[in-house]
N, C-alpha and C positions, 0 to 999 in steps of 0.2 A: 552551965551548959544549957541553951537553949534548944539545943533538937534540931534545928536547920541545920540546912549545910550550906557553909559560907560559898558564894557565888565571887570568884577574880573578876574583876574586868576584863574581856578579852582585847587582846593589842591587836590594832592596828597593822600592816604594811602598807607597803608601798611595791607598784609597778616595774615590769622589766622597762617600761617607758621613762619612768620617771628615774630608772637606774642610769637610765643612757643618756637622759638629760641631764642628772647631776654631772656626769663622769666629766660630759662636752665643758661644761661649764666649768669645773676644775682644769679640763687641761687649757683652755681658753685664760683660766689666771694666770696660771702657770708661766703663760707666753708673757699677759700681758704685766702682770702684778710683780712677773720675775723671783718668784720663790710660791712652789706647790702650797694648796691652803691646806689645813686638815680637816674643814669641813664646809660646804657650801648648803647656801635654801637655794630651793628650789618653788618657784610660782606650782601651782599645781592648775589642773584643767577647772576644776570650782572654786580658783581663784584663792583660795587658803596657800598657804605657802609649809614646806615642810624642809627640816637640817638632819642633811646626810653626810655624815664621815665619809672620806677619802678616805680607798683602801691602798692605794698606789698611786705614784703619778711621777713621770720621768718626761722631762725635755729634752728631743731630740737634738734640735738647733733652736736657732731665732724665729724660726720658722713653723718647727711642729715638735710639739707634746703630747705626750699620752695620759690618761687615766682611768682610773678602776673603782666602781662601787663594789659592795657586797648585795644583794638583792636579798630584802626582807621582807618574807610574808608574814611574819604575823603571827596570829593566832589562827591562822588558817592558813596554813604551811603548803606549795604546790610540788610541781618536779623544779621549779629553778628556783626555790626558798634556799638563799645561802651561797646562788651562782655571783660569779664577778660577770659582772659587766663593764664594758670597756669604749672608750671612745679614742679616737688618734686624730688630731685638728692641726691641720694644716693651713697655715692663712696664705688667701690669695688678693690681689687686686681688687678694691672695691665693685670695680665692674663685673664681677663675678658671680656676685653674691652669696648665698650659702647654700652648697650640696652638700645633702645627706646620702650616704652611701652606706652599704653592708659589708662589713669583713665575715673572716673568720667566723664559725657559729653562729652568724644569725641564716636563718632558713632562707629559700630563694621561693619565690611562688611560681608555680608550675599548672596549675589548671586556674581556668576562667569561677565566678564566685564568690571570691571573695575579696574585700574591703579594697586591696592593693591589686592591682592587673597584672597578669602573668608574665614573668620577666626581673619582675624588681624585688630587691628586698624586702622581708618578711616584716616592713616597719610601717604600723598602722597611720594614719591621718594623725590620731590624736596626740602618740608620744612624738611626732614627727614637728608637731604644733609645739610640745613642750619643749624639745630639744633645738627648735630656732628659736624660741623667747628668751632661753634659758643663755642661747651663746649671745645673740643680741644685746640683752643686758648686760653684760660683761663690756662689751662693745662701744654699749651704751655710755655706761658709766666710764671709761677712758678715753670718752669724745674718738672712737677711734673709727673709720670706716670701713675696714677692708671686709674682704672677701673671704670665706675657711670652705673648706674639704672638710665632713664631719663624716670620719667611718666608724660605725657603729662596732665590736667585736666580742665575742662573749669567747673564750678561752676551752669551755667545755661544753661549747651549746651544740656541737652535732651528739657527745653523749648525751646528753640533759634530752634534747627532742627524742630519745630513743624509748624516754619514760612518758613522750608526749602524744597524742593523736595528729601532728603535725603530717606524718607522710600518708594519712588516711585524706588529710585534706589539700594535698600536692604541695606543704610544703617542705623542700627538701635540703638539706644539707645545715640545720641548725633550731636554731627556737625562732617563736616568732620576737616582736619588740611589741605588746602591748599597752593596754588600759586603757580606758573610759576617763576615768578621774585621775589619776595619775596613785590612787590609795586603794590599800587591797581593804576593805571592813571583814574583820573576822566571821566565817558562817556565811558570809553572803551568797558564794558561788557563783556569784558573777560570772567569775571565768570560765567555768562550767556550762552555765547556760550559754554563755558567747561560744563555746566549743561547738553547741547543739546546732546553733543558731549558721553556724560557719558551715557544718558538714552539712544541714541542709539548703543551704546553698548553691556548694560547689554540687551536688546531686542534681539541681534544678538544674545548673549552669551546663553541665555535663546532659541535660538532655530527657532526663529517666522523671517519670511522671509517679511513681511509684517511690515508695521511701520506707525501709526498713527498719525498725525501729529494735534497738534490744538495751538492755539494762548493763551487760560487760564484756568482758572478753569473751569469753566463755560461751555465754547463750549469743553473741554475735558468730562464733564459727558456727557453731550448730547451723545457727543460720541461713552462713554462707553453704554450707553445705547442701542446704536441705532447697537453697534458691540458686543454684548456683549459677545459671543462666543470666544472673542479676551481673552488671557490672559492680567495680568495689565501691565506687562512691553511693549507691544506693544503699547501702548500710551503714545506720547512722547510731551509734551509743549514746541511749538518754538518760542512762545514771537512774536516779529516782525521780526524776522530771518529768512524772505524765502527762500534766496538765500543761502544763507549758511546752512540752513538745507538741500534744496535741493541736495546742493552739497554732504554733511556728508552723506544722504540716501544712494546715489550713492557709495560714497568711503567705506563705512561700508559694500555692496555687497546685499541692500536690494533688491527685484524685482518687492516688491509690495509697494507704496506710497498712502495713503488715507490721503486729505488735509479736514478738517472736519473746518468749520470757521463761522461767522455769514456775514450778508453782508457788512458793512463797510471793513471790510477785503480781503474779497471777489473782492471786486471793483479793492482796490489796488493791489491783486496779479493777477488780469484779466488786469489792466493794466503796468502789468511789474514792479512794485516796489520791488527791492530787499529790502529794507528793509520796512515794514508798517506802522511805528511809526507815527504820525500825525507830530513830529517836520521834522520827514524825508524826508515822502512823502502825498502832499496833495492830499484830496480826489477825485478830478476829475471831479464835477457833471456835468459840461460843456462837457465831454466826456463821459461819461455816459447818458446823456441827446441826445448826438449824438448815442448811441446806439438804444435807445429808437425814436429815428427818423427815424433809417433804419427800424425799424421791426413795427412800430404803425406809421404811417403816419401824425396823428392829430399833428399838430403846437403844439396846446396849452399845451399837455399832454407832449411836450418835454419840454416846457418852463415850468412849473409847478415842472416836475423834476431837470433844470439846478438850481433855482430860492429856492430849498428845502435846509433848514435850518439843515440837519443831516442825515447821507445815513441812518440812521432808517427812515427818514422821506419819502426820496425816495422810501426806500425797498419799503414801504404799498401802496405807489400811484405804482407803477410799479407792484407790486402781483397783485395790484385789476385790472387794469386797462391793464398793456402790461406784461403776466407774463414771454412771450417765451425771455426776456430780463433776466431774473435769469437763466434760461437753457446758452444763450448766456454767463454770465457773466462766470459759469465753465466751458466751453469751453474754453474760454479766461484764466482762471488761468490752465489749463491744457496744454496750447502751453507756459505759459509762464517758469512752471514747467518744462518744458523739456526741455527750454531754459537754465537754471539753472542747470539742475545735469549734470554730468560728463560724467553719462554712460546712456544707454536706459532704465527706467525703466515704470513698467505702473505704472500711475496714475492714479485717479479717487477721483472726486470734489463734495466735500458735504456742499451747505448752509444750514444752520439752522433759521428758524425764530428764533420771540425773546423767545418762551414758547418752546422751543426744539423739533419741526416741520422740517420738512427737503421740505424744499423751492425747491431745484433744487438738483439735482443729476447727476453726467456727465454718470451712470452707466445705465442708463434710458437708453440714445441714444447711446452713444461707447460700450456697452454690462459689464456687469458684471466683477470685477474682482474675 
């Protein structure tokens, strides 16, 4: 025994895009090879190419075929890790060329913002680029020229969007069809930041100069509550993404930044953690416990807080006992926020106790935005 601890590889997935690509391209065999394949590659957007098992795949006629992938995230599993994706290819007339369409479960876009314009299906540029190469080549390769109908359908994608931010961002009645690359890399968060990156969008798109920033559900109603005047799209969930939301505010042209969070959060983005996550960046209370020392003199009330089993547990000794230390701590994520964006914008810092209370406020003392 050496004392390490052995480290997996983590696997790979692949996109709802590239799920809908494979599918196209199965039932396109389907039609043209005359017996469903059990597995097709698929080209991906950086050119790598990757083989995805056929989960399903039935010919209607001569004419049109169905097929189903299984959607694999990976080692970074989402809300559609494990959905069938589905495509139905209908071939028409060379002169027709190839439409892509949305069925069933995939989302419809409904506000201006984002990648796809309001009206059309939920299917980004990029899987849309995968899913014409993909039937193309098929095409290609049986010297054949005609024309298909490619409807996209995901079977449980208005449940799946229910686990999603999709109706925060007007999209409505399914999932979206993503990806960038057509492969999900484990850890990355990609899709996450693409989430950030989307909602502050439609916010700009929607009119609101001002952008609400929170880490979950949770401290988002708080929020919503406490702004309520705000319309919904101004409230944007950034997960543990400070720095890079900060950044996104900036680049999107917003002026006004309210970071709305509880205090463990709070801690971390008063002391500089671009990213919050507890595997990322650890709490601090040893530094915290020093804040609490410049502003409450008493020894013991700093050691009580270094020595605290949870910043819940600090929040309540520090409210009761040193509370100018929560005032403190939004100041501190307010220098750190300006450190982070791009351009100059105002901020202003909002903690929440845990019953939706607002602990500290930077608007108190730097004035109102």
């Amino acid at each position: 025994m050496t004392g390490k601890k052995s480290r997996r590889k983590l696997k790979a997935g692949f996109t709802t895009g590239t799920a809908a690509a494979a599918a196209a391209k199965a039932a396109v065999l389907a039609l043209l090879g005359k017996h469903p394949p059990a597995e097709v590659r698929v080209v991906l957007l950086t050119g790598d190419f990757i083989n995805i098992a056929v989960h399903g795949c039935s010919v209607e006629n001569a004419f049109t075929a169905s097929a189903t992938v299984i959607k694999d995230a990976g080692d970074d599993p989402d809300a559609t890790h494990r959905a069938e994706i589905g495509a139905r290819v209908s071939l028409l007339e060379p002169e027709k060329g190839l439409v892509i369409t949305g069925g069933p479960g995939v989302g419809r876009i409904t506000r201006p913002g984002l990648e796809v314009a309001p009206g059309n299906p939920a299917i980004n540029p990029g899987p849309e680029k995968m899913i014409r190469q993909s039937v193309k080549q098929v095409f290609d390769d049986f010297a054949d020229a005609r024309g298909a109908v490619i409807e996209i359908f995901v079977p449980k994608g208005e449940k799946i969007a229910k686990h999603t931010l999709n109706a925060r961002l007007g999209i409505i009645g399914g999932i979206s069809i993503l990806g960038t690359t057509g492969v999900v890399k484990p850890m990355s968060h990609e899709a996450y930041i693409a989430t950030i990156s989307s909602g502050m969008s439609v916010a700009r798109a929607a009119g609101s100069d001002v952008v609400v920033c929170t880490t979950g559900r949770r401290s988002e109603r708080y929020a919503q509550a406490l702004f309520s005047d705000l319309p919904e799209p101004a409230f944007v969930q950034i997960g543990d993404y400070f720095e890079k939301s900060m950044q996104m505010a900036g680049d999107y042209g917003f002026t006004r930044v309210v970071l709305a969070v509880f205090f463990g959060k709070a801690v971390k983005m008063a002391q500089g953690a671009a990213h919050t996550h507890a595997a990322k960046s650890r709490m601090g209370l040893e530094t915290l416990a020093g804040w609490v020392q410049q502003r409450c003199p008493e020894k013991a009330l700093a050691r009580q807080v270094a020595s605290a089993n949870t910043a819940r547990s600090a929040f309540f000794i520090i409210r009761d006992n040193c509370p100018a230390v929560l005032a403190d701590t939004a100041d501190r994520m307010l220098a750190s926020a300006d450190g982070f964006a791009n351009t100059r914008i105002q901020i202003r810092a909002v903690i929440f106790d845990y019953e939706g209370g607002v602990s500290a406020d930077s608007a108190d003392t730097k004035g109102r935005l």
